[in-house]
C-alpha positions in Angstrom: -22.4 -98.5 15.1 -22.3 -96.9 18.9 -25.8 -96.3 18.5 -26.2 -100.1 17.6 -24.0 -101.4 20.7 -25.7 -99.1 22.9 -29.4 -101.2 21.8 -27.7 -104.9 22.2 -26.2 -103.8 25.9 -30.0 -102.9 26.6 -31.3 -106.6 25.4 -28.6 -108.3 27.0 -27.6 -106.3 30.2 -24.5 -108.8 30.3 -23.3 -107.9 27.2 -20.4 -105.3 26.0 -20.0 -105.3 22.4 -17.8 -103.6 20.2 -17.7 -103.0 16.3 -14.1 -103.3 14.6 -13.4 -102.0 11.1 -10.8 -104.3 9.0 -9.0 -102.4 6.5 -7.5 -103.7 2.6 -4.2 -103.9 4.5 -5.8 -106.7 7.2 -5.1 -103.7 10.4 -8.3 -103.5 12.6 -9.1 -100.5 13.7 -12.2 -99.8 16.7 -15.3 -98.3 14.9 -17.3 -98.5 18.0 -17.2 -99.8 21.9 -19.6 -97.1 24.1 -18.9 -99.2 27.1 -15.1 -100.0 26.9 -12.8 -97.9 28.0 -10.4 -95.6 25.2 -7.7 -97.2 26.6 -8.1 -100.6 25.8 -10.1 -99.5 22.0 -6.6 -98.1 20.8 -5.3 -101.0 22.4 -6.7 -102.9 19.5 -5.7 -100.4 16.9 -3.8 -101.3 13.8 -3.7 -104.7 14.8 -2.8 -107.6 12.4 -5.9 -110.1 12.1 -4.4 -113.7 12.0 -5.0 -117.0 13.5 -4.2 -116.6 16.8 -5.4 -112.7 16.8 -8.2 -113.2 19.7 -11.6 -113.0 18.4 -12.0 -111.0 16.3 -8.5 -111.0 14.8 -9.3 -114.7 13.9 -12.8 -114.2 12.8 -11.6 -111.9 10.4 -8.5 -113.6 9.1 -10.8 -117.1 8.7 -13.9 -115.4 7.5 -16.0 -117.7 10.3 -17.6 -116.8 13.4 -15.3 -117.5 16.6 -16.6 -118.5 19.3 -14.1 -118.1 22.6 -16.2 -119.3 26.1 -13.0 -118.8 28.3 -10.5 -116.1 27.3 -7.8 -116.9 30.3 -7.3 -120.1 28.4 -7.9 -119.6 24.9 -4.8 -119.8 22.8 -6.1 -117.3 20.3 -6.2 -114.7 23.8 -2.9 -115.1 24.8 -1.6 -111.7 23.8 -4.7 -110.0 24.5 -6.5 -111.5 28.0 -4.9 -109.4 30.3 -6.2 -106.1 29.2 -9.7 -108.0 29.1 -9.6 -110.0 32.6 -9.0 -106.6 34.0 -12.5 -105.7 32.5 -13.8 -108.4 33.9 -14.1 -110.1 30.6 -14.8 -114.5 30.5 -15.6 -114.6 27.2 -15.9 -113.3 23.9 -18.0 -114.4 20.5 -17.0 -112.4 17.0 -18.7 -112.3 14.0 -17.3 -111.6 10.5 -19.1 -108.6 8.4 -18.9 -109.0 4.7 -19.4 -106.6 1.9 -21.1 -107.3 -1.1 -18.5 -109.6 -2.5 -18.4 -111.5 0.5 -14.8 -109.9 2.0 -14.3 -109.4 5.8 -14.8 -105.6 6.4 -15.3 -105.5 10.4 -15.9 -107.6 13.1 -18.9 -107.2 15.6 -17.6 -108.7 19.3 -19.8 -110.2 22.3 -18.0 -109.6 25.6 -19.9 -111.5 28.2 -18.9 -111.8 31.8 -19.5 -115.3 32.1 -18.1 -118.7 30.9 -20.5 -119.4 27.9 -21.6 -120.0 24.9 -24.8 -117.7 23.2 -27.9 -119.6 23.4 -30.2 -120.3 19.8 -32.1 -117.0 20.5 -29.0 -115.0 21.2 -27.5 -116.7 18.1 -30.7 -115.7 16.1 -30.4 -112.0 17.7 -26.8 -111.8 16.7 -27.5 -112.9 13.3 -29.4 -110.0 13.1 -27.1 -107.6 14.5 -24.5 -108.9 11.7 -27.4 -108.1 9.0 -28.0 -104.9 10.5 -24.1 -104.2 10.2 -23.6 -105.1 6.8 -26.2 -102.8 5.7 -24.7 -100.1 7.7 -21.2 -100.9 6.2 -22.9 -101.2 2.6 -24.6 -98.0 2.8 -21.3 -95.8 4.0 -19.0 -97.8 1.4 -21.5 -96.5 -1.0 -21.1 -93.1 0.1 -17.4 -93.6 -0.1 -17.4 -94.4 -3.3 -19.8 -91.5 -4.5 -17.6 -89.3 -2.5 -14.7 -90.7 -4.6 -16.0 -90.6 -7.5 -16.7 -87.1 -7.1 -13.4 -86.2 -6.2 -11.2 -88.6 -9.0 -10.7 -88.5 -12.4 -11.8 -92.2 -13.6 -8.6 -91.5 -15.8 -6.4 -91.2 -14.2 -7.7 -92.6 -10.8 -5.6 -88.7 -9.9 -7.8 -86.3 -7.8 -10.0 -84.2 -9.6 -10.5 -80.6 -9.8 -13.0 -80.7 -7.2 -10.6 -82.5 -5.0 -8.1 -79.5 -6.2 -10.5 -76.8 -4.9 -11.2 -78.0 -1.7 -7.3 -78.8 -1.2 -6.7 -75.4 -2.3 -9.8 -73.4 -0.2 -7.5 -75.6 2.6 -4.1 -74.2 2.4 -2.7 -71.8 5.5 -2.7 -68.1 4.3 -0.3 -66.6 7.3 3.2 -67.3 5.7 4.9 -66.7 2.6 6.3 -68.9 0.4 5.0 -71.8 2.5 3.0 -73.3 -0.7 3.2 -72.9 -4.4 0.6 -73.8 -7.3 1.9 -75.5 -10.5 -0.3 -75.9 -14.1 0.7 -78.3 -16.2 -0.8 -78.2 -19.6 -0.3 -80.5 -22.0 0.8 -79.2 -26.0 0.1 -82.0 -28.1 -2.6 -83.8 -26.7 -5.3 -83.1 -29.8 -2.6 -83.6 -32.2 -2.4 -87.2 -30.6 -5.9 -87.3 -30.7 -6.3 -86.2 -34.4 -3.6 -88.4 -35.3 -3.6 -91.4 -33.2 -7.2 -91.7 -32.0 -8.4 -91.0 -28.7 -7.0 -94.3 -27.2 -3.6 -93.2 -27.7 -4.7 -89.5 -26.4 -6.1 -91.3 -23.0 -2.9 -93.7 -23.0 -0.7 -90.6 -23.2 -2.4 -88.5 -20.6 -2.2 -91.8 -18.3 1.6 -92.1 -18.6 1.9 -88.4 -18.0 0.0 -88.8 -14.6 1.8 -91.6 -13.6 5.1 -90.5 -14.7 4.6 -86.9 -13.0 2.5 -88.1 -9.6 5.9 -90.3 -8.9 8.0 -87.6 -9.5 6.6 -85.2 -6.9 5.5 -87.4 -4.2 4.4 -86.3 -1.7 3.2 -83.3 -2.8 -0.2 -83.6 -4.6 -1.4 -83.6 -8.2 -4.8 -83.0 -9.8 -6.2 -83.9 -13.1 -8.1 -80.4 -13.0 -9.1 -80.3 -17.1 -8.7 -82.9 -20.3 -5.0 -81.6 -20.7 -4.2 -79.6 -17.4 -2.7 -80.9 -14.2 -2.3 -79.0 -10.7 0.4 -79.7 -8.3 0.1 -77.9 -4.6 3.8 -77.7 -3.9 4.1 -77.8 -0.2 7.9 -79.7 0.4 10.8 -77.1 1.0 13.0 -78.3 -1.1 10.9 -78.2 -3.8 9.9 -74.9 -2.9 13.4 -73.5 -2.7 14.1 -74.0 -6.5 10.7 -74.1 -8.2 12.4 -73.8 -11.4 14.4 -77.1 -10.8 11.6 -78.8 -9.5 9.4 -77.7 -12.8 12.7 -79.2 -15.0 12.4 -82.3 -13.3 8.9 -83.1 -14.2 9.7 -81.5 -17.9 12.3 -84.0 -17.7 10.0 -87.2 -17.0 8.0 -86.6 -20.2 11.1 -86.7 -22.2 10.9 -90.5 -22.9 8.4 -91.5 -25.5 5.2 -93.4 -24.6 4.1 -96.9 -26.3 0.2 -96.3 -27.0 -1.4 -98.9 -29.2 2.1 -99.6 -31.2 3.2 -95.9 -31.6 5.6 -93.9 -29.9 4.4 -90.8 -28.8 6.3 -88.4 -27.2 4.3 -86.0 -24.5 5.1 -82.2 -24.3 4.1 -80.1 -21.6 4.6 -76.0 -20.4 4.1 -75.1 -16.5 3.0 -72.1 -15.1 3.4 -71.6 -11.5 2.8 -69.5 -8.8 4.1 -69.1 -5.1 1.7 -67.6 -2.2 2.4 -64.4 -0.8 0.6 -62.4 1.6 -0.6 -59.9 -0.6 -2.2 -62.4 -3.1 -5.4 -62.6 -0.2 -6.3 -66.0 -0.9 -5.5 -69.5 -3.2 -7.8 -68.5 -5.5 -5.6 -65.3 -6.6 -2.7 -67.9 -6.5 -4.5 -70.4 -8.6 -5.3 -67.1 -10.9 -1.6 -66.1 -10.8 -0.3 -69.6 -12.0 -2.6 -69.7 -15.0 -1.9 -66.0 -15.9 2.2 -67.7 -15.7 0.8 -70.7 -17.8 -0.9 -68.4 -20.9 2.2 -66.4 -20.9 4.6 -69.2 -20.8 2.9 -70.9 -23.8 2.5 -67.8 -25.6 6.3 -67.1 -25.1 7.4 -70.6 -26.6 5.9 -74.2 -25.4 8.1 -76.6 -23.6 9.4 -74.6 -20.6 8.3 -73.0 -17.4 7.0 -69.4 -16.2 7.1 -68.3 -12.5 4.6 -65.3 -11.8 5.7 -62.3 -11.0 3.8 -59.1 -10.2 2.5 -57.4 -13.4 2.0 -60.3 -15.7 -1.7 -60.3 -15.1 -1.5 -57.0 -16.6 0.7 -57.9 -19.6 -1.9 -61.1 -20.1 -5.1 -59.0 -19.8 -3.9 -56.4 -22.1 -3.2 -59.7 -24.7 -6.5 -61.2 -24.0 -8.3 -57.9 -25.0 -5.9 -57.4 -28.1 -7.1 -61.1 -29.2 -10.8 -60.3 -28.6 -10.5 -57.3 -31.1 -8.8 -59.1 -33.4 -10.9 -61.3 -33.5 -14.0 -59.2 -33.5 -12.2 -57.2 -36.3 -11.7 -60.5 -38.5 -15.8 -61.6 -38.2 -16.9 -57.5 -38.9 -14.1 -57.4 -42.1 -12.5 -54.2 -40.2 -8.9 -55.5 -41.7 -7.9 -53.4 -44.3 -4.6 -53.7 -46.0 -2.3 -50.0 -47.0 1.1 -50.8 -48.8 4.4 -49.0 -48.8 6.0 -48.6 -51.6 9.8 -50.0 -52.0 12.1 -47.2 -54.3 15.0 -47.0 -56.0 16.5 -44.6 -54.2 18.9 -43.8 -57.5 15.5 -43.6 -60.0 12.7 -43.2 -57.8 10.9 -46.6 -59.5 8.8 -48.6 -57.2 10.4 -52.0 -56.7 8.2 -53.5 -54.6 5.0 -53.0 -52.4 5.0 -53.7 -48.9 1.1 -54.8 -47.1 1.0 -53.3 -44.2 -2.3 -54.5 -42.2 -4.5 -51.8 -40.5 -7.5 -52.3 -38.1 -10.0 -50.4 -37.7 -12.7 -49.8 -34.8 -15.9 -49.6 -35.4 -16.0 -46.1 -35.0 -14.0 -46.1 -38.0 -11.0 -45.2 -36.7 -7.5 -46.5 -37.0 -6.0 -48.9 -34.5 -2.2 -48.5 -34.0 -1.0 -51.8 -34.7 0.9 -52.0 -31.5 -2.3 -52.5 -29.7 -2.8 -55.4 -31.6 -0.2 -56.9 -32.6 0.2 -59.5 -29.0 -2.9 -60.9 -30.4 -0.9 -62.4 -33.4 0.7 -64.8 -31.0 -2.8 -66.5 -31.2 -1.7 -69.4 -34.1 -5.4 -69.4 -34.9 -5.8 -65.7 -34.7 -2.4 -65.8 -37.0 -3.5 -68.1 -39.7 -6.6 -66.3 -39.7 -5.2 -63.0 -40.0 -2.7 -63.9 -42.5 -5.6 -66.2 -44.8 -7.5 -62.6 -44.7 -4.7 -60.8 -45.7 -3.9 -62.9 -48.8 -7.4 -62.7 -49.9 -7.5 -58.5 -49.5 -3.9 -58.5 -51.5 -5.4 -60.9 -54.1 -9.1 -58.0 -54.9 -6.6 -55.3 -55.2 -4.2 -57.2 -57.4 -7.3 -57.4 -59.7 -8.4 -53.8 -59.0 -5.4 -52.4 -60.1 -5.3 -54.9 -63.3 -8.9 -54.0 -64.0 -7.0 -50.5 -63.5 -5.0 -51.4 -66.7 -2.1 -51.1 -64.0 0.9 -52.5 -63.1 1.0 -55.6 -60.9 4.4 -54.6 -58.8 5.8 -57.4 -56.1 4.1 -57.8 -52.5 6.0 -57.8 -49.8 3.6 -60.0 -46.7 4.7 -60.4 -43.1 4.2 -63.7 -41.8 3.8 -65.4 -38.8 5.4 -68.4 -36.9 2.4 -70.1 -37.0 1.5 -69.4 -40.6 5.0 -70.9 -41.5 5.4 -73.9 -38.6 2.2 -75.5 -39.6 3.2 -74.9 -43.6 -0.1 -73.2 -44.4 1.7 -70.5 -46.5 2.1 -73.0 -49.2 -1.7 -73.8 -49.0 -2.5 -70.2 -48.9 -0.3 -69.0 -52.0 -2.0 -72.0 -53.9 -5.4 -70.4 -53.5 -4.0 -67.2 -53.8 -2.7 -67.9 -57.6 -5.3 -69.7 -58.2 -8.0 -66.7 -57.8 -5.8 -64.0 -58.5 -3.6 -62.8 -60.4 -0.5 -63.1 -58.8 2.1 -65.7 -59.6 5.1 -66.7 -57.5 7.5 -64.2 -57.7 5.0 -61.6 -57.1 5.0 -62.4 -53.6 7.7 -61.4 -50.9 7.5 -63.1 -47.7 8.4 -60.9 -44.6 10.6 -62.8 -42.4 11.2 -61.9 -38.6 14.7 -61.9 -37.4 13.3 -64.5 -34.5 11.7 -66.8 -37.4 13.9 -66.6 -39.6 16.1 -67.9 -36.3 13.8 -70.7 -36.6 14.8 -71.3 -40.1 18.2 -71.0 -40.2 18.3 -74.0 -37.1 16.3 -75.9 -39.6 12.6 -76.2 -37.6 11.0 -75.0 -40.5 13.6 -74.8 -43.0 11.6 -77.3 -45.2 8.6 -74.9 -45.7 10.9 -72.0 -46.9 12.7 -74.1 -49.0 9.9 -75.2 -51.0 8.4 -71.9 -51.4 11.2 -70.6 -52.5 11.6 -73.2 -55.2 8.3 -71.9 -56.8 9.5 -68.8 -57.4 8.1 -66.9 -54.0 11.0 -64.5 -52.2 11.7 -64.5 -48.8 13.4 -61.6 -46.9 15.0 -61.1 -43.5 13.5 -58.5 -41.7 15.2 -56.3 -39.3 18.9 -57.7 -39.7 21.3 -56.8 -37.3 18.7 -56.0 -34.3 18.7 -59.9 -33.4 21.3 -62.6 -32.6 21.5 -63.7 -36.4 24.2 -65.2 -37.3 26.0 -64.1 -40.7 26.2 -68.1 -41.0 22.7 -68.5 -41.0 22.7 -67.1 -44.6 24.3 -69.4 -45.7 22.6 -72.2 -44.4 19.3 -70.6 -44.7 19.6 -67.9 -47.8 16.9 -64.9 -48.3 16.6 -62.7 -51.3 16.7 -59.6 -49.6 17.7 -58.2 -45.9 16.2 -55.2 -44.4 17.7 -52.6 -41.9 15.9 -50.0 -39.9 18.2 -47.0 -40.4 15.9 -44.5 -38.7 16.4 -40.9 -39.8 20.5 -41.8 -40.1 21.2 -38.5 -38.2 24.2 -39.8 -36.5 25.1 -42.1 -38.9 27.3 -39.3 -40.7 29.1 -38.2 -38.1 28.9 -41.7 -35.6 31.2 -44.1 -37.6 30.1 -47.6 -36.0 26.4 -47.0 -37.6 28.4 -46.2 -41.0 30.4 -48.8 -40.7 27.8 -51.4 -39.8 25.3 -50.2 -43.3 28.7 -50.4 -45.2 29.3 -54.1 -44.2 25.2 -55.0 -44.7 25.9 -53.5 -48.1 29.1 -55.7 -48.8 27.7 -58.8 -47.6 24.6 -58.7 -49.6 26.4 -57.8 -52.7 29.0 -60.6 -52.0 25.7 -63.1 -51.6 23.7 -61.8 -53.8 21.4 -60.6 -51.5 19.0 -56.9 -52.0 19.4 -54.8 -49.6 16.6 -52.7 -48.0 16.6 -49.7 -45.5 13.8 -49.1 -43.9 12.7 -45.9 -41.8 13.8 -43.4 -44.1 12.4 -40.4 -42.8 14.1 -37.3 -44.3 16.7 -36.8 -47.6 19.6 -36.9 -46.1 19.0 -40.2 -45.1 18.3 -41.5 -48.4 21.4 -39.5 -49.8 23.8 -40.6 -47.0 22.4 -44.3 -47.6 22.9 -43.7 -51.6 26.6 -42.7 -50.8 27.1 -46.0 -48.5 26.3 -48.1 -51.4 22.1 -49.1 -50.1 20.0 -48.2 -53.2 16.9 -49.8 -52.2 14.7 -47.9 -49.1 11.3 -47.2 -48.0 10.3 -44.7 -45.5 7.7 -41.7 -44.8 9.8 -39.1 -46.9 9.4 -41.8 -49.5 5.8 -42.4 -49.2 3.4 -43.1 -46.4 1.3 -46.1 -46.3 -1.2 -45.8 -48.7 -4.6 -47.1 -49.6 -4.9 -48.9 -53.2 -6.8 -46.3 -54.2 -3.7 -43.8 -53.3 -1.4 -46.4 -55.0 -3.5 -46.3 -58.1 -3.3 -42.5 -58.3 0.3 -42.9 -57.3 1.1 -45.2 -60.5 -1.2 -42.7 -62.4 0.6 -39.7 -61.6 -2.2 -38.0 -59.4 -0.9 -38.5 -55.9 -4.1 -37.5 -53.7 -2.8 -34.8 -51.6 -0.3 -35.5 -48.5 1.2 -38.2 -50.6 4.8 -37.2 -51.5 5.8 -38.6 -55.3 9.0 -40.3 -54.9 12.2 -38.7 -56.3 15.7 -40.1 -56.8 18.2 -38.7 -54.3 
């Protein structure tokens, strides 16, 4: 536009000419004026176009040409002549510049230092200058948009995660705390999208953005994946309680959404991060807030995780636990052992306990600490459990084909085998391929699901498998905040306690006195009761004496292949297998 005004002042020598942009709002603001001084350009800035506006204003509130030949007595130059007289200014002739759908975008102006009108060849020459603007206009509002369509989600009409980038490569690294990085991710978006149809996913995600982007105005958020949001968190008072602020936009999703007829209610977990020097960049913060995010949704969806120094660890340790799980799972490198279950009083086996065992492919044996994080992987989970039936199931018909007896399994399960009721589906296809019916299976509670069951979340699953005959039992009882009420409300067939070697426990009354009362309640429920971690015989004897007559344990047996179990049930224990005694 300068470079135009610059070309027209050189055809008409008294001519200065100016280019005004006119915004959606209907403030001009100068694009271009070479020849005019800054002065009277910002003069002009933010103005309101209306009918009495000068020339320009007027041209572009009337969307006609306006043609001014004396600006000291115009009426439409009343508030503006002075600045121009000063100039030198007599009169002044604005055109209108449309865009494509023929809306006033700018104004191209004529000052002329005399009293007149243009002539048919200057009207013919400004006619061209018009055309030449609307092209010019055109072309950048095109780039505009492609530069907005690059940077917004069509969604969401939110910025993007391109946008996100380049606001984050733009942060100031020189003071901590001055900005924090929050990931929002949302949990149930392809469960909407399974169940409702992706109409009611997009209408969801909509009301999220809208719903969140009021809430933390004016700090900024970025539709940076299908599910994931980004906030930069730049205000102080958010930054002075990031936990609060994260609660308040948990808090905005807790209102259902109408999509297509249905209410849907959205569910969300943050992870967040806060600069600090020693981070080096956004990038590590970006980093820092997703490591936050994986652990918060590992550690229970719904709420919100700050970073702090050593997670990154703790999630890369998880990450590489889940890859060789996983890799273990495709090569069939799970392998089940089992633990027996005695009477401590006849030495009979009561039960067998499948304990899972990876292996690497060197062929060695993977502690199962150094696996077990990977579990909190539902798919993992399901997967690992699915595998484990089937393994159970080949050596229940190994040891039938054995002419053998067919003793109770005890299986540990996982909150995401029993929230998403695939147990139930699981035993089906158990029983139906093997031979194992329902009481031949034990299902290994934790003290944190059985939690779960006991406030009723998943009561439902464990009371149907219990009504076909399957047993359930409480793992680890006392080591958690159970409550005694709980089994009431949510019963189990058996309980078990880790007693350890029971050392103290003969001469360190509390420990006495707690097995005593685990004895008494189970007996005044009905409840088995199991210990667990019996390493030596005074244990068992001491446990015997306190009334426990169920126990498993290394000076019981080891876990044992179902080879070693069949030469156990033989009577050929391989050697290194103990043969279980009665105390």
């Amino acid at each position: 536009m300068a470079q135009l005004c610059e070309e027209i002042e050189a055809m008409l020598p008294d001519i200065t000419c100016t280019v005004l942009r006119v915004d959606r709002n209907g403030l001009v603001h100068p694009l271009a004026g070479p020849s005019l001084p800054a002065d009277y350009l910002a003069g002009l800035d933010n103005v309101v176009i209306g009918p009495q506006v000068g020339s320009c204003g007027t041209a572009a509130y009337f969307a006609e040409p306006v043609i001014v030949t004396d600006i000291e007595h115009d009426s439409r130059w009343v508030r503006f002549r002075e600045p121009a007289l000063k100039l030198g200014m007599k009169a002044c002739w604005s055109m209108p510049i449309f865009d494509a759908e023929r809306i006033v975008i700018g104004t191209i102006a004529f000052y002329c230092r005399t009293y007149r009108s243009p002539g048919d060849s200057e009207r013919r020459f400004i006619e061209t200058c018009v055309h030449l603007c609307e092209i010019a206009f055109g072309r950048h509002e095109r780039v505009l948009e492609r530069e907005r369509r690059a940077t917004t989600d069509a969604l969401t009409q939110l910025p993007n995660r391109y946008a996100f980038n380049q606001a984050l490569s733009q942060l100031p690294c020189d003071e901590a705390g001055a900005w924090a990085v929050l990931i929002i991710d949302l949990d149930n978006l392809k469960v909407t999208n399974d169940f409702y149809g992706h109409d009611a996913g997009d209408c969801m995600i909509e009301a999220v953005a809208g719903r969140v982007a009021a809430g933390v105005a004016p700090d900024r958020i970025f539709r940076i994946g299908g599910d994931e949001f980004a906030i930069i968190v730049q205000q102080e008072e958010s930054l002075h309680d990031l936990d609060a602020f994260a609660r308040g936009i948990l808090s905005r999703l807790d209102d259902p959404v109408h999509c297509n007829g249905s209410l849907i209610a959205p569910a969300a977990t943050i992870g967040g991060a806060v600069f600090m020097p020693e981070d080096g960049g956004p990038e590590t913060v970006k980093q820092n807030a997703d490591f936050a995010l994986y652990h918060a949704k590992d550690s229970g969806r719904g709420g919100f995780i700050r970073y702090w120094p050593g997670l990154d660890t703790r999630i890369t340790h998880r990450i590489v636990a889940v890859r060789n799980l996983e890799s273990a799972l495709n090569d069939r490198r799970i392998e089940v052992h089992y633990q027996p279950v005695f009477d401590l009083l006849t030495g009979e086996i009561r039960c067998l306990e499948a304990l899972c065992r990876l292996r690497n492919r060197a062929g060695g044996v993977v502690p199962a600490r150094d696996f077990l994080d990977a579990i909190s992987d539902r798919r993992l989970a399901r997967a690992l459990t699915g595998h484990m039936f089937e393994l159970i199931g080949n050596d229940a018909l190994y040891w039938r084909d054995a002419d053998l007896e067919n003793y109770p399994i005890t299986v540990n399960i996982t909150e995401a085998d029993i929230r998403e009721g695939h147990v139930l589906d699981q035993f089906q296809r158990l029983s139906s391929t093997y031979p194992i019916a329902p009481d031949g299976i034990i299902l290994d509670l934790s003290a944190h699901l059985y939690q779960l069951v006991g406030r009723g979340e998943v009561n439902g699953q464990v009371q149907i498998l219990r009504g076909l005959g399957i047993r359930v039992t409480l793992d680890d009882f006392g080591t958690a905040p159970v409550s005694l009420r709980n089994l009431l409300t949510a019963p189990v067939d058996a309980i078990k306690i880790d007693v350890g070697s029971l050392e103290t426990a003969v001469e360190n009354g509390p420990e006495t006195a707690f097995i005593e009362a685990a004895v008494l309640i189970g007996r005044r429920l009905g409840i088995e009761l199991i210990a667990k971690s019996i390493d030596n015989r005074r244990c068992a004897a001491t446990l015997v004496e306190l009334g426990c007559q169920l126990g498993q344990g290394m000076h019981c047996s080891p876990p044992l292949s179902r080879d070693e179990i069949r030469d156990m049930l033989v009577g050929k224990p391989r050697e290194g297998i103990r043969s279980a005694t009665a105390v």
